[in-house]
C-alpha positions in Angstrom: 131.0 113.3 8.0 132.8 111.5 10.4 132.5 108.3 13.0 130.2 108.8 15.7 131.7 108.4 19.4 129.6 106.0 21.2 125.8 105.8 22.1 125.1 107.0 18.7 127.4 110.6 19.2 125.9 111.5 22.4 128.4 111.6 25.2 125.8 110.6 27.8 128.2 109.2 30.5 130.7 112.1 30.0 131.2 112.8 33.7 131.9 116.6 33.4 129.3 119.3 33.3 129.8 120.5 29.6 126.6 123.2 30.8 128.9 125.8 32.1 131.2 127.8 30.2 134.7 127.4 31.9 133.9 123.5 31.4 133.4 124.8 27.6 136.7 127.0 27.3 138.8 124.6 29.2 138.0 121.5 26.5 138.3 124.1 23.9 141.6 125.2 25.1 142.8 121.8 25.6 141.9 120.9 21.8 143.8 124.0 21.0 146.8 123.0 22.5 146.7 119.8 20.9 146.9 120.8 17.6 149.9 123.5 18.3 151.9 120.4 19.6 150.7 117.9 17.1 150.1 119.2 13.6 152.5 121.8 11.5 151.4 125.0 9.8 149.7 122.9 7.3 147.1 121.0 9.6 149.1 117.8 9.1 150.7 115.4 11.9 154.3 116.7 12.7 154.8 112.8 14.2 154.3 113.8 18.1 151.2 111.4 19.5 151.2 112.0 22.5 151.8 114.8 25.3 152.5 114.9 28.9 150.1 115.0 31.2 151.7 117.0 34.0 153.1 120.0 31.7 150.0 120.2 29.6 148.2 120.8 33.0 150.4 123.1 34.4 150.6 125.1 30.9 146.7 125.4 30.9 146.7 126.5 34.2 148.8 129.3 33.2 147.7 131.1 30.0 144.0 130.5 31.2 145.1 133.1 34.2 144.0 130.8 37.4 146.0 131.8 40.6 147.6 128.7 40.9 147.0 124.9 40.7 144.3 125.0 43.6 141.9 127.2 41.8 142.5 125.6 38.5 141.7 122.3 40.0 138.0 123.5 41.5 137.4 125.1 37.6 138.1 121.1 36.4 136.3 119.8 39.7 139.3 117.8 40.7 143.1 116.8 39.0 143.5 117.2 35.5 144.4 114.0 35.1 140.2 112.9 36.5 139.8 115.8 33.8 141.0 113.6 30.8 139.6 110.5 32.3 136.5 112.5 32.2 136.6 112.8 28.4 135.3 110.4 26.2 137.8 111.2 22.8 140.8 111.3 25.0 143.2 108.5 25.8 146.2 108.2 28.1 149.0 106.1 28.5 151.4 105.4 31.1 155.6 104.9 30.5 158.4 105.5 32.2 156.3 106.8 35.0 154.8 109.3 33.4 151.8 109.4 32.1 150.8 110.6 28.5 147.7 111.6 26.7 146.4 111.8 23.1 142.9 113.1 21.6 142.1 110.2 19.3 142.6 110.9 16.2 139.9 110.8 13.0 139.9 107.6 11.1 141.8 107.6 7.6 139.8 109.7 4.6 139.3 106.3 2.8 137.2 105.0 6.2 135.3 107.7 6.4 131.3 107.2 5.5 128.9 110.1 5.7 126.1 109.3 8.7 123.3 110.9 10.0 122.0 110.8 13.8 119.4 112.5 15.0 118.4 113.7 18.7 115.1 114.2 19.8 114.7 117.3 22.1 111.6 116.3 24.4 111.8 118.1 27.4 114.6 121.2 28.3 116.6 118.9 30.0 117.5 117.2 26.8 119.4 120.5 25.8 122.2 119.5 28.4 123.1 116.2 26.6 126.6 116.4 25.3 127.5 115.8 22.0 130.8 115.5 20.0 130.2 117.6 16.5 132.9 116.4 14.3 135.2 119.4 12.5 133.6 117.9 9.3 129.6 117.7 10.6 126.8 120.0 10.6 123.9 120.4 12.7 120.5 120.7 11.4 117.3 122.0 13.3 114.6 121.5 11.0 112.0 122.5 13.2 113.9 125.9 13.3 114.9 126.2 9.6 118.3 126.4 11.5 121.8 125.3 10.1 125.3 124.9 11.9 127.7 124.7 9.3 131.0 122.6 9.5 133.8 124.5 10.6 136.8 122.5 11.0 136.7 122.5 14.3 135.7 119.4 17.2 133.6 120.8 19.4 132.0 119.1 22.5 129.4 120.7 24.4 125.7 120.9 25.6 122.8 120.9 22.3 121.2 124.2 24.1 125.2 125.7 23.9 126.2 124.6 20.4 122.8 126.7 19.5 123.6 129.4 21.3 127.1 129.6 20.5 126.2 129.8 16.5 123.8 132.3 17.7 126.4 134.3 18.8 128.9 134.0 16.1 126.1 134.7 13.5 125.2 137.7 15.2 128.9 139.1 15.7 129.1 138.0 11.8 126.0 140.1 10.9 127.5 143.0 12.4 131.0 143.3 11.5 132.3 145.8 8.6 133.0 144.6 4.9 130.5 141.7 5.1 128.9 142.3 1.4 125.4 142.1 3.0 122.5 145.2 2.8 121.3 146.0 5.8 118.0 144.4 4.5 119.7 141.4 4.7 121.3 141.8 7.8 118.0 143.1 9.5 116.4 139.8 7.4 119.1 137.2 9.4 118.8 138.9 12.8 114.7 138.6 12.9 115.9 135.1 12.1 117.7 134.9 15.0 115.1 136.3 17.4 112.4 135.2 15.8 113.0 131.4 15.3 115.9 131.0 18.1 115.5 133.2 21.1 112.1 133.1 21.1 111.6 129.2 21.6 110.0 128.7 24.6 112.7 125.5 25.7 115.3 127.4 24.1 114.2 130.2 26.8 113.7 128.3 29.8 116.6 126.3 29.4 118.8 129.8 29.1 117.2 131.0 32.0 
């Protein structure tokens, strides 16, 4: 559920290279930031809309552990400010002579309309189109028999890494202690896992 964000939800002229994973972490850490500055302990707005461009830089640069602002600028491929620029759910303002950013916000409950879009995977290349999944979507892979759930979270990245990302977390899932699930049904899910996922043949050679 949820509005798509242009070119039916695939961020095609997103200028940043969502296939590597620092790309991944540094949106996701972004996003994370957001909503400690924005929303209160119960998910809702606390009334701050916008942040500060420099600081929120300079704060990323720190608790993701670059050296300094040189090496944090090569990770974003230039200034953080091209970095929001670069990001299609992000917008920025300018007063007082500084200049301010916001992640758009999701339209009111009462506008929202359940739609479905669907992205044809032809060649491997098509696995490194960019898409926005909304907190409140889920992916389906029919040809699979594959589901990613909603999990309140936005998430932009490559197709080929939201698959392998919710390969991951199923198989850490699988694993852990206190599940409630017989290791029949664990061994079941993981031949799932290699059989229908890591086995594809674009899944493979785009991986590799």
């Amino acid at each position: 559920m949820g509005i798509p964000i242009g070119n039916n939800g695939v961020l095609q002229h997103a200028k940043i290279d969502m296939s590597h994973q620092e790309m991944a972490r540094l949106v996701e850490h972004l996003e994370q930031l957001w909503q400690g500055y924005t929303r209160d302990g119960d998910d809702n707005p606390n009334g701050c809309e916008w942040l500060p461009v420099e600081q929120v830089g300079n704060l990323m640069c720190q608790e993701l552990g670059y050296e300094d602002e040189g090496e944090f600028e090569d990770a974003l491929k230039g200034t953080f400010n091209d970095f929001l620029d670069n990001l299609p759910h992000v917008a920025k303002k300018v007063e007082n002579n500084r200049t301010y950013f916001q992640i758009k916000p999701d339209p009111p409950r009462e506008q929202w309309r359940p739609v479905k879009m669907t992205v044809k995977i032809n060649t491997v290349s098509d696995l490194w189109r960019v898409c926005l999944k909304s907190k409140f979507a889920r992916i389906e892979l029919p040809e699979l028999e594959f589901e990613i759930s909603a999990d309140g979270k936005r998430h932009v990245d490559s197709i080929y890494n939201h698959i392998a990302s919710a390969v991951y977390n199923l198989g850490n899932y699988v694993q852990q202690p206190g599940t409630g699930l017989s290791d029949d049904h664990k061994n079941k899910i993981m031949d799932t896992v290699r059989g229908k996922l890591v086995s594809q043949q674009w899944l493979g050679q785009a991986g590799g």
